[in-house]
N, C-alpha and C positions, 0 to 999 in steps of 0.2 A: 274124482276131481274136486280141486274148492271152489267155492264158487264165482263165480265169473263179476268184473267188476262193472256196471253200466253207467253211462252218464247220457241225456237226451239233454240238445238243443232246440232251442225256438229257433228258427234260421227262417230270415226275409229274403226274398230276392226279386227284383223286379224282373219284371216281362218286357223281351222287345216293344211289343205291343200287344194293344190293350183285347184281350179276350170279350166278346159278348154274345150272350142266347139269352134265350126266351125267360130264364131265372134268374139271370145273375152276371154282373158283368167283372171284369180285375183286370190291374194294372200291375200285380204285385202276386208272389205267391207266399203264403206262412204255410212255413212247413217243421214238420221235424225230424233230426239226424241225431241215432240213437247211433250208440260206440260202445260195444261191448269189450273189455280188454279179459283176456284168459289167464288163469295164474301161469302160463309159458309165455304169457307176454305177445303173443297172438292175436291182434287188433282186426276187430270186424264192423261193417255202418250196416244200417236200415235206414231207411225211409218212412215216413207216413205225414199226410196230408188232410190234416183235420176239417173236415169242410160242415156248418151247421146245416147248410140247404140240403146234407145229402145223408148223413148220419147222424146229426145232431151234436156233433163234435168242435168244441172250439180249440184250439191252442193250450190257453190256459188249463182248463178242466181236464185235456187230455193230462197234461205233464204232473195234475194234481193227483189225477187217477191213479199212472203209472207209479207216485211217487209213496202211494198208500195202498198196493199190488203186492209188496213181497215181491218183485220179478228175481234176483236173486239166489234166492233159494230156490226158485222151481228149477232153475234152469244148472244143469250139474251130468257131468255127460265122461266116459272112458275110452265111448270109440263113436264112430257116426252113425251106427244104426240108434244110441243111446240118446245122441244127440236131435235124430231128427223125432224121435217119440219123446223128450221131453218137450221140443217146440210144438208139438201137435197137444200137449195136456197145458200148456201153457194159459191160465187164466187171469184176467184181471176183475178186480171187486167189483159187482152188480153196481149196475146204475137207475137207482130207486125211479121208476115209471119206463124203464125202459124193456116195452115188453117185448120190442122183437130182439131186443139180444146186439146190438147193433153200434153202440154209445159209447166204445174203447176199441172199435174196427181198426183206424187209423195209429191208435197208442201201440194198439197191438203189433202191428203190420210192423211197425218202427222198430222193433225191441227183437221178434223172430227173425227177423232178415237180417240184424244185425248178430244176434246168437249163430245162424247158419251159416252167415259167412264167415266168422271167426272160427267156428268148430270146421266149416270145408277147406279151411286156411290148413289146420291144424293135422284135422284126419285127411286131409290131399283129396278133399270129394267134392265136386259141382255142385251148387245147390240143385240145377234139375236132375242129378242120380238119385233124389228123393223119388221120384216122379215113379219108375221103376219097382220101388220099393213100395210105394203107399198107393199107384193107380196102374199096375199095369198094364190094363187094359186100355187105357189111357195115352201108351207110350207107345211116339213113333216120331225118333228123333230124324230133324232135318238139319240141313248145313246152312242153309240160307233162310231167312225171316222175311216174308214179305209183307206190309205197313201197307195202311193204306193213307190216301191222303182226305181231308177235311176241310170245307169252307165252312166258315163262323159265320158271322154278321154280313159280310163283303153280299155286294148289289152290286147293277150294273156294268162299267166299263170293268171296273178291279174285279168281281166277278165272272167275267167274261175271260180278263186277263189269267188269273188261276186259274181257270178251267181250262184252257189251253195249253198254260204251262205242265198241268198236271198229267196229260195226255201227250204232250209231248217230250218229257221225263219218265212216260211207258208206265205210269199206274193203271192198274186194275181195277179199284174200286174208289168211290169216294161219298164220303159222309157229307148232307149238308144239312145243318141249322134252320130250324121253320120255326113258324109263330112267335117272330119277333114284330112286335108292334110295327104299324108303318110298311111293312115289307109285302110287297107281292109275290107269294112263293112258288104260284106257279108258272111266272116270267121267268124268276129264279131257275126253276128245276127245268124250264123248258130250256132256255141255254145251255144250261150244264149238261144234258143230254147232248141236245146237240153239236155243242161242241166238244163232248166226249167220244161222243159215237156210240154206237147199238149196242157194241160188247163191254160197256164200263158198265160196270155192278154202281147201281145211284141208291142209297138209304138215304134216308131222313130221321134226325133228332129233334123232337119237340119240346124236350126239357119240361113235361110237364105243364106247357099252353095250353092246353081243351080239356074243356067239358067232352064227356062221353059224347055227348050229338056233338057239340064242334068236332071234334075227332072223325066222326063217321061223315060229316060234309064234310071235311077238311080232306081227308083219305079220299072220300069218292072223286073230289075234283081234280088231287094231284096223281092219282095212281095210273095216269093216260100213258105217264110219262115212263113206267117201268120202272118199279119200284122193289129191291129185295126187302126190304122191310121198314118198318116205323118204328123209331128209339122212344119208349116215352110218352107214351103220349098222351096222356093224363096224369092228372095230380096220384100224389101214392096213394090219398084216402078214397081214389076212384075209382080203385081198380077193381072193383067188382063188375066195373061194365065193359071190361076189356074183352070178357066175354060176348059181349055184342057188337063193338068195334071190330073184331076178327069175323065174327058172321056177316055181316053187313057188310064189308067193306072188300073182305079177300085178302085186305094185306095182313102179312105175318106182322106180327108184333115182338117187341124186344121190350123185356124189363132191365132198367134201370138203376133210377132210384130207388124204385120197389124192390131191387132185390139185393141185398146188403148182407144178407147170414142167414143161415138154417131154415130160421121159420120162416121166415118169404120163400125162399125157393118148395116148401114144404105147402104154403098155399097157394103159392101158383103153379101147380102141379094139380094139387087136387082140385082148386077149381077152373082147372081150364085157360089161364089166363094168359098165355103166352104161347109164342113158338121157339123163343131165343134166351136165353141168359147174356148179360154184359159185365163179364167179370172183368173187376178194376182192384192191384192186389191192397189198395189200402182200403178202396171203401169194404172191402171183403173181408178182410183184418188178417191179410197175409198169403203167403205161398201153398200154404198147407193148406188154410180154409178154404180158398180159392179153388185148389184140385179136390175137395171133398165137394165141392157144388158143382163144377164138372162131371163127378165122374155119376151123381145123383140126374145131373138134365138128363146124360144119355141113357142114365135106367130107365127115364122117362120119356124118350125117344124126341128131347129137344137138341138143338145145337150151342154153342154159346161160341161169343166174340170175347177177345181179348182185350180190352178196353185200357183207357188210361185217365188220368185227369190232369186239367190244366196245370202247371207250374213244376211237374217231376222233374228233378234233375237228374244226373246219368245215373245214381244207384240204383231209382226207383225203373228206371229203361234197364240196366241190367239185370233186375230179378224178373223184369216183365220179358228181355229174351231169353233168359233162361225160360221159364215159363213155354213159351212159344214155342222154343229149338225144338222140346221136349213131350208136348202136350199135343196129338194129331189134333185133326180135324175139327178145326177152331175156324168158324165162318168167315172171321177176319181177325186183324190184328191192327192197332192204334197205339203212337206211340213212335218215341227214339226221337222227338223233336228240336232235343237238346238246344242246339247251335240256333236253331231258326226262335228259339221262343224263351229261353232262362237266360238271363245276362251272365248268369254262374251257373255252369252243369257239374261243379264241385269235382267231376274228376279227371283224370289226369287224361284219360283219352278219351279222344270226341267220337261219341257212340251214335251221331245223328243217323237217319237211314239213307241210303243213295240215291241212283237214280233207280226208276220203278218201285222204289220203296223200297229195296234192296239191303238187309243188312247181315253180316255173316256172323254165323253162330260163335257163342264165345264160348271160350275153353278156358282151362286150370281151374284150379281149387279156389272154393265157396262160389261169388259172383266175378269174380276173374276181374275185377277192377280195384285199381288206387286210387285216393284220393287228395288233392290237394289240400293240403293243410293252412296254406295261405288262404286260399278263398273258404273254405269254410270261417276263419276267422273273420273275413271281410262281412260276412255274410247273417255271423251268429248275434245275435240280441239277448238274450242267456244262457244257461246253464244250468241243470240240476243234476244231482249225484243219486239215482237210484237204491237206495239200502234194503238190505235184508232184513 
């Protein structure tokens, strides 16, 4: 095959409303929508969501990255087993100080999902029939995806209000936001229980708020409330004391931001510091690297959640149910917000989740979705041409 032609957008789109935690607050998402076109003329998108707070990634430097990658030429395929091992060798140029490997996650993400969807286009193959092929131990396909739901920053009445809503639309589990300045978190979690009831699964994300002893006060006071576990909860240069946070404290711990490619999931394995992985497929730099940290927790007899981040529009929700459909025993799943939170979900069918969180698996070749061409337009700030 010749080689496939790329072109990646900067694309803005604002938020219903305004996103905040403990790190970082937005009213806007920048993101980027990579287009792979095939010499058959076979158009496929990715997604990736450069975020500095979380890989060090900004917008610009990504597309500068990508734009001095060779992406191009690696990527050259005849049938789709060809295809899904040249996305998995797929590299982009070292990013001088970046030692966990982590600093083209996002570029990456954008450029592979757009490759697999245009080769699943092409060779008539889903992108989760990877899944099969690269994890199969891994593989234990479902029809329906069930989401869980999330309180952000919301207190009081409006928190009372979504909690009730959430429980009464038949969710299972739900995420809420702690250590935001100001906030009483455990009023917070104490309602949400209770207005959840005994059987809703309650986590908390800390985004990174506490010191190692904050954390271990922080956990000891809220864990009354029944707790599956804490997101986060220290800075990533502290994770060495997560080890003590999990002694002290009894709650499982989930990394984060700490865990972004190889070598975090590679230290936090060996030292102890974790019970959960939170795979997010841009901070992770894709579909494939994503299952290769997977299938590394359960060698290590961890779990991991499917995670997502602020502002994805429906491509980024469709590689993440692919993912899902395909990938067992995933503790939770986050995500398919579309309608409730991007004023643009760019594609043509609305992939939000239902009620209970409910959403049903998707089928046909690559990520099984189109996309509007209008609102990508409305939405794009530039353009660059990827070359070989």
């Amino acid at each position: 095959m010749q080689p496939a032609a790329f072109t990646v957008s900067h694309i803005r789109i604002p938020l219903k409303r305004a996103i905040k935690h403990a790190s970082h607050s937005r009213t806007h998402t920048d993101s980027l929508l990579a287009c792979c076109r095939l010499p058959d003329g076979t158009t496929g998108y990715g997604e990736g969501l450069p975020r500095d707070y979380v890989t060090g990634e900004t917008v610009d430097g990504a597309l500068n990255l990508l734009k001095a990658s060779n992406i191009p030429d690696q990527l050259r395929a005849n049938h789709w087993e060809e295809a899904v091992a040249a996305a998995e060798k797929l590299r982009l140029l070292s990013v001088p100080g970046d030692h966990r490997g982590i600093q083209g996650n996002a570029a990456r993400c954008a450029v592979e999902l757009a490759w697999l969807d245009a080769c699943g286009k092409t060779f008539q193959q889903g992108v989760d029939s990877l899944v099969p092929l690269l994890a199969p131990e891994l593989h234990q396909p479902i029809s329906t995806v069930r989401y869980s739901a999330v309180i952000t920053s919301a207190k009081g009445r409006k928190l009372k209000l979504l909690a009730r809503l959430y429980r009464c639309a038949g969710f299972r589990q739900v995420k809420v936001k702690v250590g935001i300045e100001g906030q009483d978190d455990a009023a917070r979690l104490a309602d949400v229980r209770r207005l959840m009831g005994i059987s809703a699964g309650v986590r908390i994300d800390a985004n990174e708020a506490w010191s190692t002893d904050q954390a271990i006060e922080a956990l000891n006071r809220l864990k009354a409330v029944g707790l599956e576990w804490v997101e986060q909860p220290c800075l990533v240069e502290a994770d060495q004391g997560l080890t003590r946070v999990r002694r002290e404290t009894g709650v499982a711990v989930m990394l984060d931001e700490s865990l972004c490619g190889l070598v975090d999931a590679e230290a936090a394995i060996a030292g102890g510091l974790c019970d959960l992985f939170n795979l997010r497929l841009s901070k992770c730099g894709g579909f494939i690297p994503s299952l290769r940290l997977a299938q590394k927790a359960k060698a290590a007899g961890l779990r991991c959640q499917l995670g997502c981040q602020v502002g994805e529009t429906g491509v980024l929700t469709a590689a993440g149910r692919r993912f899902a459909q395909s990938v067992g025993g995933l503790a939770a799943v986050e995500g398919s917000y579309d309608r409730h939170l991007v004023k643009e979900r760019l594609t043509t069918q609305d992939l939000t989740f239902g009620l209970g969180g409910k959403a049903p698996a998707l089928t046909g070749p690559g990520l099984g979705v189109e996309l509007d061409n209008a609102a990508i337009t409305r939405v794009t700030v530039r353009k660059e041409v990827l070359c070989g």
